[in-house]
Backbone bond lengths (Angstrom), bond angles and torsions (degrees), N, CA, C in turn:
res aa  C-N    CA-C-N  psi(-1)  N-CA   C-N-CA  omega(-1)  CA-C   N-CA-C  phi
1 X - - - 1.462 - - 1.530 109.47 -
2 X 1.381 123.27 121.69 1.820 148.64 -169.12 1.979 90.16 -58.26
3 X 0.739 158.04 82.05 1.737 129.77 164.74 1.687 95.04 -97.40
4 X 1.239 91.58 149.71 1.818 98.57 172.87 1.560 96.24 -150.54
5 X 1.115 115.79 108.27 1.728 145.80 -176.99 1.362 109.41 -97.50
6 X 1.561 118.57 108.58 1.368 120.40 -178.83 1.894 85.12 -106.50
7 X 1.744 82.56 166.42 1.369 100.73 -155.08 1.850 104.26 -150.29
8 X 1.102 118.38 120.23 1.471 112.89 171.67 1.704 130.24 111.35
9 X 0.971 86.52 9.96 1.945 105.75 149.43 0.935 124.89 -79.02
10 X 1.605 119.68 163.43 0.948 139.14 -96.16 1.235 148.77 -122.67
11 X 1.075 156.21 -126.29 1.587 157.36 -29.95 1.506 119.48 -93.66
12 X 1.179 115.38 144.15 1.519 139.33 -98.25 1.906 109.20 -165.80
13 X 1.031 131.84 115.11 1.217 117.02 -164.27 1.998 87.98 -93.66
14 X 1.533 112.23 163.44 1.544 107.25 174.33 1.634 108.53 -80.79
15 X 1.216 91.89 149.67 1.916 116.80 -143.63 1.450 143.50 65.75
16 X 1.076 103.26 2.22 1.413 120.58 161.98 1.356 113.82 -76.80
17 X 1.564 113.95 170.32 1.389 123.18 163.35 1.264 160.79 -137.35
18 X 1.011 156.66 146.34 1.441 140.99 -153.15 1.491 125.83 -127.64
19 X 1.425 139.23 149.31 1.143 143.46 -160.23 1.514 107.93 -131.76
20 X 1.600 114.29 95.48 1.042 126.01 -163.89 2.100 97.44 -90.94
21 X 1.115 107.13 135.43 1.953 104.39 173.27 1.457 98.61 -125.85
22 X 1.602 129.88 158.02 0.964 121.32 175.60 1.951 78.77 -152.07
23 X 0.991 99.40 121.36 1.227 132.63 171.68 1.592 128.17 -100.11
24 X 2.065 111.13 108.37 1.589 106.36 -154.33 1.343 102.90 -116.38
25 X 1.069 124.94 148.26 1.577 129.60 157.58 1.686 123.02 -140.29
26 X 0.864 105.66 162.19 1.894 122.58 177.88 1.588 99.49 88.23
27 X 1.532 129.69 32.57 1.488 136.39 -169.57 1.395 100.22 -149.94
28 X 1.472 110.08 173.74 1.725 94.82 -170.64 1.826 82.07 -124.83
29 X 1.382 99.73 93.99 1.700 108.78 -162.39 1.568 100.22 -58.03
30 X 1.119 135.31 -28.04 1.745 132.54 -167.94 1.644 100.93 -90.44
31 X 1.401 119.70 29.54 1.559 121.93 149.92 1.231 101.56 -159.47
32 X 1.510 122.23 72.04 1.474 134.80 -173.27 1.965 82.74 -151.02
33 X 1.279 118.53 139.55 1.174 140.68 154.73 2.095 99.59 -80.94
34 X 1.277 106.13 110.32 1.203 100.67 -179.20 1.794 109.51 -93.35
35 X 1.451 136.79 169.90 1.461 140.55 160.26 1.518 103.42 -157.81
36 X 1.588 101.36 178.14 1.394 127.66 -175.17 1.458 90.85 -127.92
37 X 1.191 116.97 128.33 1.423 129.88 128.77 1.560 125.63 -126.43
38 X 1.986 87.42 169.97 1.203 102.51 -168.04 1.375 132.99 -124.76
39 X 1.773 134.60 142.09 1.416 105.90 -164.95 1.817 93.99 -145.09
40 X 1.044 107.69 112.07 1.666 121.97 153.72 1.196 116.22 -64.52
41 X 1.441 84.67 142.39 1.983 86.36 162.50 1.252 141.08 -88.65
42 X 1.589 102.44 129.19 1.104 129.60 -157.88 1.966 111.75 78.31
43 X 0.883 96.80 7.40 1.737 94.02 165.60 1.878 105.45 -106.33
44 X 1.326 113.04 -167.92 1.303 121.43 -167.26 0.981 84.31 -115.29
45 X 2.054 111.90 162.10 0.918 124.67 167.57 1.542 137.72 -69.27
46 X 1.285 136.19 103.18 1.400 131.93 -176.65 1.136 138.40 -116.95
47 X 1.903 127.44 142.03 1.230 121.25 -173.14 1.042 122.57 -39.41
48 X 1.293 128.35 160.30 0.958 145.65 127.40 1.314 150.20 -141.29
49 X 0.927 115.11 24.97 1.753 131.54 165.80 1.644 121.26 158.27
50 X 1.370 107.95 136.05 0.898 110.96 -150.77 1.726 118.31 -129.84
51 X 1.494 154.47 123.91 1.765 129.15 170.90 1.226 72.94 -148.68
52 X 1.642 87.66 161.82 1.515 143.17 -145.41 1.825 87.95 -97.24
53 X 1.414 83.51 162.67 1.426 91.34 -177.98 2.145 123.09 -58.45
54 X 0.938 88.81 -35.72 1.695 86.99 171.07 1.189 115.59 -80.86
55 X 1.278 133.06 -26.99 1.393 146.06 159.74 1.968 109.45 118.27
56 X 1.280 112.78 13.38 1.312 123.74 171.05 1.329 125.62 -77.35
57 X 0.852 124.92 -3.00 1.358 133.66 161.83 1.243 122.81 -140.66
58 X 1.689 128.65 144.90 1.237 142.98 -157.38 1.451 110.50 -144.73
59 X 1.392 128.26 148.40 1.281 126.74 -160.11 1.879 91.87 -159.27
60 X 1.724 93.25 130.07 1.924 96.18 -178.45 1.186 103.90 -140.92
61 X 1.777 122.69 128.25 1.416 113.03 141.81 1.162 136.07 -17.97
62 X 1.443 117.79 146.37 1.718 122.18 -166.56 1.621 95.33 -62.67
63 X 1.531 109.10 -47.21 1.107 103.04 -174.05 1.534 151.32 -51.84
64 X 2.009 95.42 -17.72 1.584 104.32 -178.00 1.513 99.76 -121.87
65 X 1.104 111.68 -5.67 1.941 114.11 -175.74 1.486 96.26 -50.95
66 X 1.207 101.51 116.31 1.724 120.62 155.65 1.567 102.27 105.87
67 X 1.503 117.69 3.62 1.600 132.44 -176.95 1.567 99.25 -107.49
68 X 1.186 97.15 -44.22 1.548 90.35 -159.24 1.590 109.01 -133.28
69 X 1.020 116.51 145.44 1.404 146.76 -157.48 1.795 120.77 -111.33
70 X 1.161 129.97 96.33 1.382 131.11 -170.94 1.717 119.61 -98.35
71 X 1.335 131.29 79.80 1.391 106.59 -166.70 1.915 102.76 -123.00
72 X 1.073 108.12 -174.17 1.554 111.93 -169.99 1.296 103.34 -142.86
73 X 1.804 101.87 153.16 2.037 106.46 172.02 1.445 84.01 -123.31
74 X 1.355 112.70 116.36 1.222 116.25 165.77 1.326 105.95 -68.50
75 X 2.037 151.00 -43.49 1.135 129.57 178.43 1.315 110.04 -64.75
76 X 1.160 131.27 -10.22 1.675 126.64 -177.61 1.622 114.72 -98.25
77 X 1.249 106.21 10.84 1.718 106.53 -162.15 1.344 116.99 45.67
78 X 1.090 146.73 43.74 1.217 136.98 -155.58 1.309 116.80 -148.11
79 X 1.727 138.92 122.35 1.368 130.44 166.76 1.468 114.67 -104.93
80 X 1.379 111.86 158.95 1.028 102.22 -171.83 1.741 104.37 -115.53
81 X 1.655 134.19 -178.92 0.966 136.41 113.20 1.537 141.81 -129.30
82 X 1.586 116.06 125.24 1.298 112.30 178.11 1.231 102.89 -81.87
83 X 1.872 110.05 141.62 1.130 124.12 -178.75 1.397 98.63 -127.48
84 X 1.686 113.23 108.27 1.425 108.60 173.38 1.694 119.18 -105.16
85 X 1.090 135.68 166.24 1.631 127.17 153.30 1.524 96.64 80.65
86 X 1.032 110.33 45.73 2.356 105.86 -167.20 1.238 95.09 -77.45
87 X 1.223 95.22 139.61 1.375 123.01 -179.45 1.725 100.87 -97.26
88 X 1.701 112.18 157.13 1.330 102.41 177.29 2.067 109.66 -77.85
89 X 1.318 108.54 -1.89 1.494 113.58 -171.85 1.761 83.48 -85.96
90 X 1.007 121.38 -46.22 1.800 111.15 -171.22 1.686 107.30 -57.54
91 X 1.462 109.95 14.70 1.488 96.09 179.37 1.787 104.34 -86.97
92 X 0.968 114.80 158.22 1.725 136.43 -163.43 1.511 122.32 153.34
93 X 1.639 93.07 166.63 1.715 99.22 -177.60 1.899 95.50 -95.91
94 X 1.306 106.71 117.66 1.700 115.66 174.82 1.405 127.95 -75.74
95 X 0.993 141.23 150.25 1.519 137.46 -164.94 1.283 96.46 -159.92
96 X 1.367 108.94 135.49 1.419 128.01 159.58 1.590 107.85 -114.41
97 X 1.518 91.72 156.97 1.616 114.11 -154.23 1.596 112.78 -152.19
98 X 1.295 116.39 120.80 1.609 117.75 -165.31 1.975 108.34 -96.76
99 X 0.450 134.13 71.66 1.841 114.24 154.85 1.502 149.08 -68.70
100 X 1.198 78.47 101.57 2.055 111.36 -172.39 1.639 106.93 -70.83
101 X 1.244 120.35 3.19 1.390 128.87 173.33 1.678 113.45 -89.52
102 X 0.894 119.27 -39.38 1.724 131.27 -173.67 1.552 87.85 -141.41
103 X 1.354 114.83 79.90 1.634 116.77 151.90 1.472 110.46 -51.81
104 X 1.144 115.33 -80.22 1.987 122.64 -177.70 1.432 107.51 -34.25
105 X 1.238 133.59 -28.07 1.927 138.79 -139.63 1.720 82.74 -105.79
106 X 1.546 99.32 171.35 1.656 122.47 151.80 1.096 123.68 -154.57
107 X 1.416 109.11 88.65 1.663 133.88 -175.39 1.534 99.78 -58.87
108 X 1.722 106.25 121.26 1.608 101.06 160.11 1.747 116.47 -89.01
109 X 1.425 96.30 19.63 1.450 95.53 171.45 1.649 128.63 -85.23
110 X 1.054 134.48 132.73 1.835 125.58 -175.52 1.486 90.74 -62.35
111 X 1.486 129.07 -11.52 1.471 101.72 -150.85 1.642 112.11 -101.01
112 X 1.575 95.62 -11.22 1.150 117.82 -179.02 1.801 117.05 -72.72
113 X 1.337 92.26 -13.93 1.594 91.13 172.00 1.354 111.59 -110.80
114 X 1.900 94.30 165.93 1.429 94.00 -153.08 2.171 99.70 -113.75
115 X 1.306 119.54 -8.09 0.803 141.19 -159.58 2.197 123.27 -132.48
116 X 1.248 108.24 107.59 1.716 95.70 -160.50 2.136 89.46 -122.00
117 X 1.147 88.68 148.79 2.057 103.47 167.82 1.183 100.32 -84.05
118 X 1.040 129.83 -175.98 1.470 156.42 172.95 1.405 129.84 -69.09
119 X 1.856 93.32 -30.27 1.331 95.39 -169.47 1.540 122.20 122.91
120 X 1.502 131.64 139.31 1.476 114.43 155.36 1.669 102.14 -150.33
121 X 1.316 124.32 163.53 1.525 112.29 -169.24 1.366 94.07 -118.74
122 X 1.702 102.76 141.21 1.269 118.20 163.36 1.296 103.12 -108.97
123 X 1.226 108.44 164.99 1.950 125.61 -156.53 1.288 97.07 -154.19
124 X 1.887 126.29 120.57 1.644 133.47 170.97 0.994 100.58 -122.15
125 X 1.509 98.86 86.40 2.088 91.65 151.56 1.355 111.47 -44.41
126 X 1.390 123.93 -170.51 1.673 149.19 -168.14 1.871 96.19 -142.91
């Protein structure tokens, strides 16, 4: 059984920062394309960051490039995201999501993955 447990939300004053982990098991996470997405309410869900299964490549929305930080321990199963400089618009419930279909790739599509967490909420005061 896939579980992927994010961990480390929030609330957060704006410019501060946060250290999101999402921690996977019952998958063989070191040939999984891992990401973060994100979903407000009443908006849709959207990327936001993304590396490849070895962890050499990284891929970010316009919106958090140079804010936020995506990296992985392949012996720990585990990805991470640093979220620095939060904006009160970066508030949402976050989800990480694995794809074992295109290990090497980083689809900003939700559809492209095959695997979702639960969830954790970040909160930006002003």
């Amino acid at each position: 059984q896939v579980q992927l447990v994010e961990s480390g939300g929030g609330l957060v004053q704006a410019g501060g920062s946060l250290r999101l982990s999402c921690a996977a098991s019952g998958l063989a996470f070191s040939r999984n394309a891992m990401a973060w997405f994100r979903q407000a309410p009443g908006k849709e869900r959207e990327f936001v960051a993304g590396i490849n299964s070895i962890g050499d490549a990284t891929y970010y929305a316009d919106s958090v490039k140079g804010r936020f930080t995506i990296s992985r321990d392949n012996a720990e199963n585990t990805v991470y995201l640093q979220m620095d400089s939060l904006k009160p618009e970066d508030a949402a419930a976050y989800y990480c999501a694995a794809d074992r279909t295109f290990p090497l790739g980083i689809s900003t599509s939700s559809r492209a993955y095959d695997y979702w967490g639960q969830g954790t909420q970040v909160t930006v005061s002003s």
